[in-house]
C-alpha positions in Angstrom: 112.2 82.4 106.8 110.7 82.8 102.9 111.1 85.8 101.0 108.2 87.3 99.5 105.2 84.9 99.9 104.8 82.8 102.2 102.2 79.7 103.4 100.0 80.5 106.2 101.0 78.2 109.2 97.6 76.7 110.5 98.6 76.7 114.0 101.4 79.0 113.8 102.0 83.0 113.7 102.4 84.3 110.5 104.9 87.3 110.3 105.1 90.1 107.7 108.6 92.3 107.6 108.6 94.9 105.4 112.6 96.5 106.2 115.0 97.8 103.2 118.1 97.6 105.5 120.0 94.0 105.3 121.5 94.6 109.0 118.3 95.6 110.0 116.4 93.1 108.4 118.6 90.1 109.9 118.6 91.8 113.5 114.9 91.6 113.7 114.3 88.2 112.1 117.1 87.5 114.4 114.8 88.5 117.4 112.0 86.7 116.2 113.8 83.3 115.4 114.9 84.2 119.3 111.4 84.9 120.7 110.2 81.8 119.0 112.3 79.1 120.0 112.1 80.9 123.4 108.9 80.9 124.0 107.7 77.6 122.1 105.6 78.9 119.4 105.8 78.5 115.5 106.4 81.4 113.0 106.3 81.8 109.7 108.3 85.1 108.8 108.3 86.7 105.2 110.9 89.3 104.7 109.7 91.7 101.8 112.6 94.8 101.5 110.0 97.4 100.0 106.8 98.8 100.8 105.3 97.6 96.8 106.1 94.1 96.1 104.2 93.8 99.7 101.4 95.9 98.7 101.0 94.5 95.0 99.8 90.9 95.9 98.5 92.0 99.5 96.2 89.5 101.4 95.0 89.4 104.5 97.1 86.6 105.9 99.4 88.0 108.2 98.5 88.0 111.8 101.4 90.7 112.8 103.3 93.3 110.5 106.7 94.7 111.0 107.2 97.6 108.7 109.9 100.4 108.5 108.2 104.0 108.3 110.9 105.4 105.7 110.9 102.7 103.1 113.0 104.0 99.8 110.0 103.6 97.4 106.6 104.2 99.5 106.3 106.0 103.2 105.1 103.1 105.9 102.6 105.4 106.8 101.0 105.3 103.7 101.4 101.2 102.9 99.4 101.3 106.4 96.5 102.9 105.2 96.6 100.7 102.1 96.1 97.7 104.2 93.5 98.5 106.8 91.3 99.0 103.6 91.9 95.5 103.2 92.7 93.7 106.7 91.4 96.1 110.1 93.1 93.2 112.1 96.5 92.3 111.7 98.8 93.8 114.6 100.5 96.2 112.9 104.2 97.4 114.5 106.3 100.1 113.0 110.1 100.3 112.9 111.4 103.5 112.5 114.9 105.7 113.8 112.8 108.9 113.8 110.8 108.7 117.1 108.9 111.8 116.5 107.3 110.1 113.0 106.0 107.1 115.8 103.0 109.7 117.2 101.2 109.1 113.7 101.0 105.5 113.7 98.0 105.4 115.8 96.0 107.3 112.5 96.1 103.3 111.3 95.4 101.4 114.4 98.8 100.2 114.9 99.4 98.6 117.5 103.2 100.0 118.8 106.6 101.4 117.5 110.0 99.7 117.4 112.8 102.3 117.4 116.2 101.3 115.4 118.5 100.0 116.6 115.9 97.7 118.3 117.1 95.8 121.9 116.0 92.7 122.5 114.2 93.4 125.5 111.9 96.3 124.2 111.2 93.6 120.9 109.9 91.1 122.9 107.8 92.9 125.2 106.1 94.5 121.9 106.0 91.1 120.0 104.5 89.6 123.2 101.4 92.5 123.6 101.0 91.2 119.8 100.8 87.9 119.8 98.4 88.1 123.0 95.5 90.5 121.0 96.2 87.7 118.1 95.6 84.9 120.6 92.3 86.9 121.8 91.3 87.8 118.5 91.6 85.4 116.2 88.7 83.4 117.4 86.5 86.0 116.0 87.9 87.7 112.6 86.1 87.1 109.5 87.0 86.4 106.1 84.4 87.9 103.3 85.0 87.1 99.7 84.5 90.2 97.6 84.9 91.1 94.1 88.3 92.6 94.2 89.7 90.0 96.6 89.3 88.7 100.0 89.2 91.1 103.5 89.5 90.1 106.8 87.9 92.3 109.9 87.2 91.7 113.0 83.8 90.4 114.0 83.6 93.5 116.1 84.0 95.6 113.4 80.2 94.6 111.4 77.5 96.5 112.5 74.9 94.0 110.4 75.2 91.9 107.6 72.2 92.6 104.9 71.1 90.5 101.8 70.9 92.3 98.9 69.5 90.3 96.2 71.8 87.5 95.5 75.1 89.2 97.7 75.6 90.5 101.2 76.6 93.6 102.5 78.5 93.8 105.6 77.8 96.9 107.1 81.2 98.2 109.0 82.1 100.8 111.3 85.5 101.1 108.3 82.3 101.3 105.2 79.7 98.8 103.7 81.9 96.0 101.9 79.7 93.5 99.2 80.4 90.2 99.3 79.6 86.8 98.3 77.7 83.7 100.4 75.2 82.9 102.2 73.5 84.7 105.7 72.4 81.2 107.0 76.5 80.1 106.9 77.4 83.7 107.9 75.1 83.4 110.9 76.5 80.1 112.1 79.6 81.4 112.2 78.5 84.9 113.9 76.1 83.9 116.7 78.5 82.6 118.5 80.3 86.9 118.9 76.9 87.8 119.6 74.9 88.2 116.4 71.1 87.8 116.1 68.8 87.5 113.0 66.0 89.9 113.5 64.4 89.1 110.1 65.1 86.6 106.3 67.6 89.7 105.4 69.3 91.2 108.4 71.7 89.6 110.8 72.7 92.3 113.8 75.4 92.5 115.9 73.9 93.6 119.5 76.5 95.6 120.9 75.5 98.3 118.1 71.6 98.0 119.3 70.8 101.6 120.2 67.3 100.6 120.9 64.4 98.8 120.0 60.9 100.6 119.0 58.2 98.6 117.7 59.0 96.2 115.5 62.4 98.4 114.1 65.8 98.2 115.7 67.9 101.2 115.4 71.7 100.2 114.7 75.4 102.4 115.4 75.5 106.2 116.4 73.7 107.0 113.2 70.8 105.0 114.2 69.8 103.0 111.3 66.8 101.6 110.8 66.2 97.9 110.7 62.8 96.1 111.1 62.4 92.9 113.2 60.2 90.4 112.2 57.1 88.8 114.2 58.9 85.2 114.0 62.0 86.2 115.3 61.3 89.4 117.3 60.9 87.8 120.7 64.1 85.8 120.6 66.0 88.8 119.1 
């Protein structure tokens, strides 16, 4: 267990806990070290003990995120939001001795609530559901290089991926993000969860294909507008 930052594992689970209470804090890693040697598996587990020195150098590194809702310096809640601007996949958990505060984790995707004082039992079934969505997920989340840092999403997430002069736009169902590289590497890596190139500047991800008129393809709820090209509008 590392303090503050720590190195991503490459075949391991790397564990974000964000607790202000020492007993607390050693309880829960406690459960963790536990879980781990139970069940075989690696982690890496950073214990920060406020809500801003893990918020002021945040990356999207952490595959699941322990976090106390009532942190002395900045609301759980609130650090939540922060980070799904950043990272829509990690398996966030909350912590919290206030049950009734657990019905508004779901406004940031989290994925369940711990309530203090934790059992062992209740941990590990939670900690389990995570590290399963990890193990189905992790196949398929992206990384995309951006101006102010890196963000990682879930393929599922991009609607379609659009050059824009010499940048990309990753089209979102969270916003439009810019980014750096290149859509022939982008597609290699994203035909495989079910993206198509319908043209030199658009790469599509077909679940969001409304329907196809013509030679245009009309993307998401909105219905965006996206022509195909004669080359490629058989195969897509």
């Amino acid at each position: 267990m590392k303090e503050g930052k720590g190195i991503v594992m490459k075949n391991g689970i790397n564990i974000a806990l964000v607790e202000d209470e020492a007993d607390a804090a050693n309880t829960e890693i406690g459960f963790l070290n536990r879980y781990a040697k139970e069940k075989g598996l690696s982690f890496t587990i950073n214990h920060f003990k406020d809500g801003i020195s893990f918020l002021e150098h945040y990356k999207p590194e952490y595959d699941i995120i322990l976090m106390d809702i009532q942190l002395p310096d900045y609301n759980g809640l609130e650090a939540a939001k922060r980070i799904r601007r950043l990272d829509q996949s990690t398996a966030i958990i909350f912590i919290t001795n206030m049950a009734n505060l657990a019905i508004n984790c779901y406004e940031v995707d989290a994925l369940d609530f711990i309530v203090k004082p934790p059992e062992y039992f209740s941990f590990s079934v939670k900690l389990g559901r995570a590290i399963a969505r990890i193990e189905r997920e992790r196949k398929n989340n992206i990384c995309i290089t951006t101006g102010r840092g890196i963000v990682k999403l879930p393929a599922s997430a991009v609607k379609y991926v659009e050059v824009m002069g010499h940048s990309l736009v990753y089209h979102t169902t969270e916003g439009d993000y810019n980014a750096y590289g290149s859509l022939n590497r982008v597609e290699e890596s994203l035909v495989p969860a079910g993206f198509s190139r319908c043209n030199s500047c658009y790469l599509v991800n077909l679940r969001y294909v409304k329907r196809i008129d013509g030679f245009t393809a009309f993307i998401g709820s909105e219905e965006e507008a996206i022509p195909s090209a004669m080359p490629r509008r058989r195969t897509f």
